[in-house]
mmCIF file as gemmi writes it, N, C-alpha and C atoms, coordinates in Angstrom:
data_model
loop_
_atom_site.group_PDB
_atom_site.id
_atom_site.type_symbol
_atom_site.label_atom_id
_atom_site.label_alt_id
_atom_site.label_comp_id
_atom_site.label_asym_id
_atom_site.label_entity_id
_atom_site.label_seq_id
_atom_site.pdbx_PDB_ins_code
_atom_site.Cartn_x
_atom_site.Cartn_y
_atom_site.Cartn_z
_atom_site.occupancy
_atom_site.B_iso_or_equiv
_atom_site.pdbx_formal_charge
_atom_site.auth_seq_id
_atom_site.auth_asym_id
_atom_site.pdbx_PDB_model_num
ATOM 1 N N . UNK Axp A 1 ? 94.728 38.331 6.93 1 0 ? 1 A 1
ATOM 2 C CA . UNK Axp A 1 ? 94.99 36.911 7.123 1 0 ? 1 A 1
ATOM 3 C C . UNK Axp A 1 ? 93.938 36.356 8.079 1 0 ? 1 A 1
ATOM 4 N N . UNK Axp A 2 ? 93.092 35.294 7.488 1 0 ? 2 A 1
ATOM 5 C CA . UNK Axp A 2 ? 92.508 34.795 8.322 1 0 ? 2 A 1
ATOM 6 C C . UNK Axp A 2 ? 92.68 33.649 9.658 1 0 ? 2 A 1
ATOM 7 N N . UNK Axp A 3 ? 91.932 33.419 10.642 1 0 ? 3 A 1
ATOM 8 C CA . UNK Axp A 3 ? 92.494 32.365 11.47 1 0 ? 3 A 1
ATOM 9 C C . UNK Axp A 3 ? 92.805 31.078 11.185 1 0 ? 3 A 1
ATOM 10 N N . UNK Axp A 4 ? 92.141 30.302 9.707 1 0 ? 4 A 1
ATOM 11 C CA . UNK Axp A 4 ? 92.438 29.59 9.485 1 0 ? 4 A 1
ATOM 12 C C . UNK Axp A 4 ? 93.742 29.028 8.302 1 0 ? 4 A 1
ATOM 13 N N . UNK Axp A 5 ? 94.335 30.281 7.999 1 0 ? 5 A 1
ATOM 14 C CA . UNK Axp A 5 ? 95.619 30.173 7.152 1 0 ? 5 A 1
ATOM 15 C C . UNK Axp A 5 ? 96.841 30.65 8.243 1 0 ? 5 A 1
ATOM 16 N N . UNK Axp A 6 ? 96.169 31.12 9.272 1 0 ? 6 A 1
ATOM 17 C CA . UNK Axp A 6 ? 97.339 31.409 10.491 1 0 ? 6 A 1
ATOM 18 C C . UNK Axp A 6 ? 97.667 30.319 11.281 1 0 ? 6 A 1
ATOM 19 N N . UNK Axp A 7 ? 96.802 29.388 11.426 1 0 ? 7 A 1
ATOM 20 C CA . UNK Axp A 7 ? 97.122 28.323 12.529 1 0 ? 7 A 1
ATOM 21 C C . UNK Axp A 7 ? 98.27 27.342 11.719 1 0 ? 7 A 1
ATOM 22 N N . UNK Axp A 8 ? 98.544 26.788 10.59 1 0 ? 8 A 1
ATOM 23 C CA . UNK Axp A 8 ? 99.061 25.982 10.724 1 0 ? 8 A 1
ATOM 24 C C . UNK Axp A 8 ? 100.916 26.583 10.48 1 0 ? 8 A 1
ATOM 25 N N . UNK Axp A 9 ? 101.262 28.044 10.294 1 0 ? 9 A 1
ATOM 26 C CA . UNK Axp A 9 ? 102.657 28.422 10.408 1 0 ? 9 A 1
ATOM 27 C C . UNK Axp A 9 ? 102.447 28.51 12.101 1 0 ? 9 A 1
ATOM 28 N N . UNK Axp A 10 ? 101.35 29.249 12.904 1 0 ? 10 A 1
ATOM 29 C CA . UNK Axp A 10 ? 101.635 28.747 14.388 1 0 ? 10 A 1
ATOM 30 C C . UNK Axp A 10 ? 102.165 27.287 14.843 1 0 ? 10 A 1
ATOM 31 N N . UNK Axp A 11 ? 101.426 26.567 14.485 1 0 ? 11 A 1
ATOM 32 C CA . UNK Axp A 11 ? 101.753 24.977 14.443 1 0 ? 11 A 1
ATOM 33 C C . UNK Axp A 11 ? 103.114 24.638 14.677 1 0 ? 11 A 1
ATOM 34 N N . UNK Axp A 12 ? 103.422 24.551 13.424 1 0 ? 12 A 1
ATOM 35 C CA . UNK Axp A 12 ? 104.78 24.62 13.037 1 0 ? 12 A 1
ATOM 36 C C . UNK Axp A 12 ? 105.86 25.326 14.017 1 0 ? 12 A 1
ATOM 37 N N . UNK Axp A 13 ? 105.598 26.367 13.898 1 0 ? 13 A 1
ATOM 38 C CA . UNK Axp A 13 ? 106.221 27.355 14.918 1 0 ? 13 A 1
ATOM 39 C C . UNK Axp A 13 ? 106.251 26.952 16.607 1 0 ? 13 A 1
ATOM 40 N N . UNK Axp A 14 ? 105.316 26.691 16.931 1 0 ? 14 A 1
ATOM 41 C CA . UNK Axp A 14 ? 105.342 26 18.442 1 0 ? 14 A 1
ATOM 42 C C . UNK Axp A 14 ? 106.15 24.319 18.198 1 0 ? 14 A 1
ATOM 43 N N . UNK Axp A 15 ? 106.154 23.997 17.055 1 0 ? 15 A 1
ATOM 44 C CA . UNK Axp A 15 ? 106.633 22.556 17.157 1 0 ? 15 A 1
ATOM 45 C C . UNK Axp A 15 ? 108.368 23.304 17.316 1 0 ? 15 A 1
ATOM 46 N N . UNK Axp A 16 ? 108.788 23.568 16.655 1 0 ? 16 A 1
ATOM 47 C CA . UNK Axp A 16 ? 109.767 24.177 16.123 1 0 ? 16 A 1
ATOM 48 C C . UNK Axp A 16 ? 110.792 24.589 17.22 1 0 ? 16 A 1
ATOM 49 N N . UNK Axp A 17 ? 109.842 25.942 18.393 1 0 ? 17 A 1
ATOM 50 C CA . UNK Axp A 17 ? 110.001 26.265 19.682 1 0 ? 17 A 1
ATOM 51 C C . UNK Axp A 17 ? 110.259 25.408 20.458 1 0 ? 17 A 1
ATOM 52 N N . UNK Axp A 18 ? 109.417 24.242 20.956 1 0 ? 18 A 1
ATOM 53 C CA . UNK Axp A 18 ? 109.521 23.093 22.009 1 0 ? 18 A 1
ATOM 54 C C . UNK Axp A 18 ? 110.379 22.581 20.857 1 0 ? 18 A 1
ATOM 55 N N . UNK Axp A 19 ? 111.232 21.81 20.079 1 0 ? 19 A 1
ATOM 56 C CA . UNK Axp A 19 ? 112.522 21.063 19.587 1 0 ? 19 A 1
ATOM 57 C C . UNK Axp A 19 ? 113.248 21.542 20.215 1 0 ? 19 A 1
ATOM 58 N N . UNK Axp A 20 ? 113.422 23.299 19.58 1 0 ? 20 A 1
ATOM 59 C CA . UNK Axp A 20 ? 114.658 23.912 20.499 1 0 ? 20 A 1
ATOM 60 C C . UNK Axp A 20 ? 115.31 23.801 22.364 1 0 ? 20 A 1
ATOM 61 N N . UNK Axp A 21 ? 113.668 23.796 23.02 1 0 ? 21 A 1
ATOM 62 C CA . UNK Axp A 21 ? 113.855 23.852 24.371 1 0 ? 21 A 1
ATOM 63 C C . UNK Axp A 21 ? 114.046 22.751 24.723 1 0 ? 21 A 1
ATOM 64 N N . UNK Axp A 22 ? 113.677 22.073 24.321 1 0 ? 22 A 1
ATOM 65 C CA . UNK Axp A 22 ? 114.068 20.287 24.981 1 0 ? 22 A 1
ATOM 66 C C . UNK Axp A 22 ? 115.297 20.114 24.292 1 0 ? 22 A 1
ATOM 67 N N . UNK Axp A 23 ? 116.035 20.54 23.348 1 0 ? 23 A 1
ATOM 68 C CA . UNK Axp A 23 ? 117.593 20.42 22.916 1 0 ? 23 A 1
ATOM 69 C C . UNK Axp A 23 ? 118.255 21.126 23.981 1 0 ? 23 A 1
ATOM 70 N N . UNK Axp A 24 ? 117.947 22.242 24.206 1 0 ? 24 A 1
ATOM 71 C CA . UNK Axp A 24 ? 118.721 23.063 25.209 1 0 ? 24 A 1
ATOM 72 C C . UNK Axp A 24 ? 118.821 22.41 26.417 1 0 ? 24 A 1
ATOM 73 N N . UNK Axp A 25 ? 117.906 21.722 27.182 1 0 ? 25 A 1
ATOM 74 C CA . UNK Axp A 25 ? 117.658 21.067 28.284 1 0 ? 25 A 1
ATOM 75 C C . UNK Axp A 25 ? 118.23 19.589 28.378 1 0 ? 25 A 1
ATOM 76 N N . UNK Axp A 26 ? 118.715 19.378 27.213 1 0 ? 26 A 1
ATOM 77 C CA . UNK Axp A 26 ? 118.963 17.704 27.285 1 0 ? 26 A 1
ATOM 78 C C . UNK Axp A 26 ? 121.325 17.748 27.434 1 0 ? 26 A 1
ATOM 79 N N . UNK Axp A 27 ? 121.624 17.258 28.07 1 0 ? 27 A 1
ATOM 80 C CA . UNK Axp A 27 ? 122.858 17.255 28.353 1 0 ? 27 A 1
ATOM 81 C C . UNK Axp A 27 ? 123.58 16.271 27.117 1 0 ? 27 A 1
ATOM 82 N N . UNK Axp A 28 ? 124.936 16.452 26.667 1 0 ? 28 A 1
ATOM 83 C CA . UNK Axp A 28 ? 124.934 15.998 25.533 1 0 ? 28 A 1
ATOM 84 C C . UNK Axp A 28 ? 125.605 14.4 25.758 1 0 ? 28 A 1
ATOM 85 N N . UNK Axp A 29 ? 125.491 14.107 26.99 1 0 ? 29 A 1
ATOM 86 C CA . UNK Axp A 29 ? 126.2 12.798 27.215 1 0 ? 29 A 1
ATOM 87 C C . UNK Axp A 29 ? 124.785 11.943 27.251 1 0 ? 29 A 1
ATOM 88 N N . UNK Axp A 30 ? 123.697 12.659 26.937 1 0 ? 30 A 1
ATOM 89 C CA . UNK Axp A 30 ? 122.16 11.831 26.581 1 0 ? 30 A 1
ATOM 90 C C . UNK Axp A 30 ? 121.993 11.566 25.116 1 0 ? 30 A 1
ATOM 91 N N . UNK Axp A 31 ? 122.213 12.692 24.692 1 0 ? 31 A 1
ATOM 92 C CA . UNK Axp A 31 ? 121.972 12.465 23.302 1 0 ? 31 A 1
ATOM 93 C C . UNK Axp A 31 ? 122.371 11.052 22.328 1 0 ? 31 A 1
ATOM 94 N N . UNK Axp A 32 ? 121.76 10.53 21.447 1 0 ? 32 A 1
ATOM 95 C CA . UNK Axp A 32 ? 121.613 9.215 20.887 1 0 ? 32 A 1
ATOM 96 C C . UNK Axp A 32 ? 122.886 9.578 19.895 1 0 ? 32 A 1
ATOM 97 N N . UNK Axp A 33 ? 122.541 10.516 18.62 1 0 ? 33 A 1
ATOM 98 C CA . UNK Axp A 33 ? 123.181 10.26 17.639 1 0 ? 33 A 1
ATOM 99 C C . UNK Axp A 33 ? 124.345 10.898 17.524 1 0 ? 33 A 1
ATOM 100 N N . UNK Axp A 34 ? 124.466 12.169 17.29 1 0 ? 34 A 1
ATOM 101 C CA . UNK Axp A 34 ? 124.968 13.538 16.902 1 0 ? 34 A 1
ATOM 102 C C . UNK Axp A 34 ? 125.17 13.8 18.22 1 0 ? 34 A 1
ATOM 103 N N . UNK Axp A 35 ? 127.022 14.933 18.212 1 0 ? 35 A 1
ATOM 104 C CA . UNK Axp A 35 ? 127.054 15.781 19.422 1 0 ? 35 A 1
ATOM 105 C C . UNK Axp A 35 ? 126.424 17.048 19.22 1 0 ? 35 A 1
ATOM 106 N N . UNK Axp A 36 ? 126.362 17.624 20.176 1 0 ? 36 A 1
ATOM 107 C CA . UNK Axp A 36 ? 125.494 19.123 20.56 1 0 ? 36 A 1
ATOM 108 C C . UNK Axp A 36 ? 126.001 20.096 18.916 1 0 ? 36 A 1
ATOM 109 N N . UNK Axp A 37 ? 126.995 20.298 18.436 1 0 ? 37 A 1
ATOM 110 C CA . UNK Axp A 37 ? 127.474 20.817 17.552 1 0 ? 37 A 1
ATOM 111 C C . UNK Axp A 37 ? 126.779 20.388 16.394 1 0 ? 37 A 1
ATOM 112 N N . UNK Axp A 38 ? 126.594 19.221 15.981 1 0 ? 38 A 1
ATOM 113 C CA . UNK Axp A 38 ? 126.184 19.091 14.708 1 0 ? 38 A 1
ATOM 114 C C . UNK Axp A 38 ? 124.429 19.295 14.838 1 0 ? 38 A 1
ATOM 115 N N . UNK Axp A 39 ? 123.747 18.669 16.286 1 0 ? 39 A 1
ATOM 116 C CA . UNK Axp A 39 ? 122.475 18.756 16.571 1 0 ? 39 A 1
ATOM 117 C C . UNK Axp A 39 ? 122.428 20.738 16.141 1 0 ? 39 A 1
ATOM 118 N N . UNK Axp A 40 ? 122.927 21.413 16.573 1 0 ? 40 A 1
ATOM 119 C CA . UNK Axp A 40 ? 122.775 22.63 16.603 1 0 ? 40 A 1
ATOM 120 C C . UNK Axp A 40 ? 122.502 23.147 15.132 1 0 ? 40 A 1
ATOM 121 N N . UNK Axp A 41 ? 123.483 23.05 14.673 1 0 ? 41 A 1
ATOM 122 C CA . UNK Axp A 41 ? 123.64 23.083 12.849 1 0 ? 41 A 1
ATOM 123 C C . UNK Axp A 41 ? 121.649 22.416 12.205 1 0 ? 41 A 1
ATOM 124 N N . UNK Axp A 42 ? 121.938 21.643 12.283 1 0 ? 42 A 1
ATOM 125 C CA . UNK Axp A 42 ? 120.657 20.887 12.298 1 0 ? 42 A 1
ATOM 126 C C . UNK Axp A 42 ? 119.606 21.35 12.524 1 0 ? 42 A 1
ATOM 127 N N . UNK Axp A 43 ? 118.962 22.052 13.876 1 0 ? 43 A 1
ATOM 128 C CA . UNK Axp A 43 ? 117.997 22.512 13.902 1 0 ? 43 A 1
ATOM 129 C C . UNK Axp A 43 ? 117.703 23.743 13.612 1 0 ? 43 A 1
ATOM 130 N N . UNK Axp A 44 ? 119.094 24.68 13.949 1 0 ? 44 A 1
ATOM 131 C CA . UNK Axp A 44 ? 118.514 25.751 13.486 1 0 ? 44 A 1
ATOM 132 C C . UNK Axp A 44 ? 118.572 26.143 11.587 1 0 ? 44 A 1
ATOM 133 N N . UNK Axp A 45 ? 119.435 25.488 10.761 1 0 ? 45 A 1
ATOM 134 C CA . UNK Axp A 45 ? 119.38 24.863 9.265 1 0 ? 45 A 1
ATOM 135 C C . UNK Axp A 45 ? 118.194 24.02 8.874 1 0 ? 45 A 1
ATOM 136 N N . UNK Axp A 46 ? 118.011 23.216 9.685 1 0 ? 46 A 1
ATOM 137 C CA . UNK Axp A 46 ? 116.579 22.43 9.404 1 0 ? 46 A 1
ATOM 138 C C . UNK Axp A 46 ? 114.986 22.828 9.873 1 0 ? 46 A 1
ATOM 139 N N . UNK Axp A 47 ? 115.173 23.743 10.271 1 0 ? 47 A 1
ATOM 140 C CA . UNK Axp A 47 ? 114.24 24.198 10.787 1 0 ? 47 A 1
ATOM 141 C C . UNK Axp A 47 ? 113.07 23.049 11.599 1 0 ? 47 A 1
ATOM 142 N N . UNK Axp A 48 ? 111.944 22.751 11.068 1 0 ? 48 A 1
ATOM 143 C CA . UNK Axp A 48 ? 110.938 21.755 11.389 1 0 ? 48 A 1
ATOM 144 C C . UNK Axp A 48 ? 111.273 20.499 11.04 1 0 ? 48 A 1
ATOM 145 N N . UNK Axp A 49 ? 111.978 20.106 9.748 1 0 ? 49 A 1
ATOM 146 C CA . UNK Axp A 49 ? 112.929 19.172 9.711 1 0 ? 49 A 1
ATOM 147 C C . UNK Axp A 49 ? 113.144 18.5 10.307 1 0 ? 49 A 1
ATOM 148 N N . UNK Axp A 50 ? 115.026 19.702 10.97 1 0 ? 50 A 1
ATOM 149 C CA . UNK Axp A 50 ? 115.408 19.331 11.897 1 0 ? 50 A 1
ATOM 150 C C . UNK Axp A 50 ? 115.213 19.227 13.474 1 0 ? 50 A 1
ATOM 151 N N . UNK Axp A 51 ? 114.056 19.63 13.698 1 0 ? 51 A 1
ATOM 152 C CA . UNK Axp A 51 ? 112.718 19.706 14.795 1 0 ? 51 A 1
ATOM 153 C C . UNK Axp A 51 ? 112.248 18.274 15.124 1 0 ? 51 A 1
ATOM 154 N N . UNK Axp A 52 ? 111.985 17.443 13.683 1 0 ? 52 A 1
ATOM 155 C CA . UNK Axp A 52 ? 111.483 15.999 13.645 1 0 ? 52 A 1
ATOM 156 C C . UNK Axp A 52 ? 112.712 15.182 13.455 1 0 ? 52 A 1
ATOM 157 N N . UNK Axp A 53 ? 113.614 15.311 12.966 1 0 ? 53 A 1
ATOM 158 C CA . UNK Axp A 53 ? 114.813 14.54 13.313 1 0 ? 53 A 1
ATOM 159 C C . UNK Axp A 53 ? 115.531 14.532 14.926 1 0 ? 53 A 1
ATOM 160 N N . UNK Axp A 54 ? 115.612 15.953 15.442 1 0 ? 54 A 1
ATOM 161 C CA . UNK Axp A 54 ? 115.693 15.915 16.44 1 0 ? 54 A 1
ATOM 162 C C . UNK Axp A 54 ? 115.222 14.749 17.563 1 0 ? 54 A 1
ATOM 163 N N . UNK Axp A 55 ? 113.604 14.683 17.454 1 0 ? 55 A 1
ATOM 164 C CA . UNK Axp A 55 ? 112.616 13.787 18.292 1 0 ? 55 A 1
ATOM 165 C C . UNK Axp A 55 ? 112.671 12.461 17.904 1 0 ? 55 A 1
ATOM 166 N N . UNK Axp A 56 ? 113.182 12.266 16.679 1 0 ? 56 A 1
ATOM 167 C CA . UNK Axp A 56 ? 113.311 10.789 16.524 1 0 ? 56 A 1
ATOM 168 C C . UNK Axp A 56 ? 114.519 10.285 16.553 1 0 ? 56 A 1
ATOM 169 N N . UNK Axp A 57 ? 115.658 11.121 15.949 1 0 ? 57 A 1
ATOM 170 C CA . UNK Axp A 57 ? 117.003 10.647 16.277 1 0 ? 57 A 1
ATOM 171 C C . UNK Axp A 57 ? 117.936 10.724 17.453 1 0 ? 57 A 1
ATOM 172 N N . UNK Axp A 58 ? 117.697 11.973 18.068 1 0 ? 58 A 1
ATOM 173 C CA . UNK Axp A 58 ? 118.364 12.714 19.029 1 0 ? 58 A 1
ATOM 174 C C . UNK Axp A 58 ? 117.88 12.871 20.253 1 0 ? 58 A 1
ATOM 175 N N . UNK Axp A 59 ? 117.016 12.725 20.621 1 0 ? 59 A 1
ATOM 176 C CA . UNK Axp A 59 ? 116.131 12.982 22.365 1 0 ? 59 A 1
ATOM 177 C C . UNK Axp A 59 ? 116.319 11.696 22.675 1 0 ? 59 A 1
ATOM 178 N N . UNK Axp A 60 ? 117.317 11.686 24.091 1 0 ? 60 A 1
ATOM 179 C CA . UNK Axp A 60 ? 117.112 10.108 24.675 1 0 ? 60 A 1
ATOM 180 C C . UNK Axp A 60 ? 115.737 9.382 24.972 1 0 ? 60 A 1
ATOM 181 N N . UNK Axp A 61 ? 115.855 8.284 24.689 1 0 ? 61 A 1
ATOM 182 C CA . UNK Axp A 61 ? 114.724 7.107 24.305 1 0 ? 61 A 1
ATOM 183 C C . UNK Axp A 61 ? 114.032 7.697 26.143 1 0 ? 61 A 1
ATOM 184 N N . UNK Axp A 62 ? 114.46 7.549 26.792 1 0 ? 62 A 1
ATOM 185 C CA . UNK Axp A 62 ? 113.455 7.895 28.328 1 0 ? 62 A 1
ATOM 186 C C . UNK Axp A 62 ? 113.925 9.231 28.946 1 0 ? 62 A 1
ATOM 187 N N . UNK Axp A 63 ? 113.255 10.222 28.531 1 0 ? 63 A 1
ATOM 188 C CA . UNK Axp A 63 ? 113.243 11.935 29.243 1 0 ? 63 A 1
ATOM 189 C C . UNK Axp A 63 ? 113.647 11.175 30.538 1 0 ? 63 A 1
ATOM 190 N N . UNK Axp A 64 ? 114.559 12.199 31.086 1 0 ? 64 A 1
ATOM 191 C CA . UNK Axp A 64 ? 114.972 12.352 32.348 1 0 ? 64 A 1
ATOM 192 C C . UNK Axp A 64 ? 113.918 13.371 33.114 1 0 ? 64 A 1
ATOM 193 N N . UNK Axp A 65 ? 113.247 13.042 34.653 1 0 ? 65 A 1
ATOM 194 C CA . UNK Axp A 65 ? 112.301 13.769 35.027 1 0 ? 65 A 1
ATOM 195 C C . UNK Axp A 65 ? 112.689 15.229 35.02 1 0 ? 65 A 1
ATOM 196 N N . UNK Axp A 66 ? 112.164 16.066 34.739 1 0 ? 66 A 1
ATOM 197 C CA . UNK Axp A 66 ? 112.905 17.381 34.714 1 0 ? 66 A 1
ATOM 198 C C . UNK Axp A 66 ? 111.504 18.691 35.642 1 0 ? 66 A 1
């Protein structure tokens, strides 16, 4: 496998990683749409998907400084 058919499942994969950690980190009385339960279902079922739904539906509109 070369480096350039490897980078873009890395890609993906680091996008994928940071969804998860900023879900874990976000308290669910922030969250916009969905409670923690269905967000959960979601990302780990949606994989990158639910990675980009996450960031647009679900991460409060202003990060709390962390």
């Amino acid at each position: 496998m070369t480096l350039i058919t490897a980078l873009p499942p890395l890609a993906l994969l680091a996008f994928y990683a940071y969804c998860l950690a900023d879900f874990s980190r976000t308290p669910e009385s922030e969250m916009r749409t969905f409670d923690r339960r269905t967000w959960i279902l979601l990302l780990v079922f949606g994989n990158v998907f639910g990675g980009a739904m996450w960031l647009r539906l679900g991460r409060p509109n202003h990060p709390r400084d962390r």
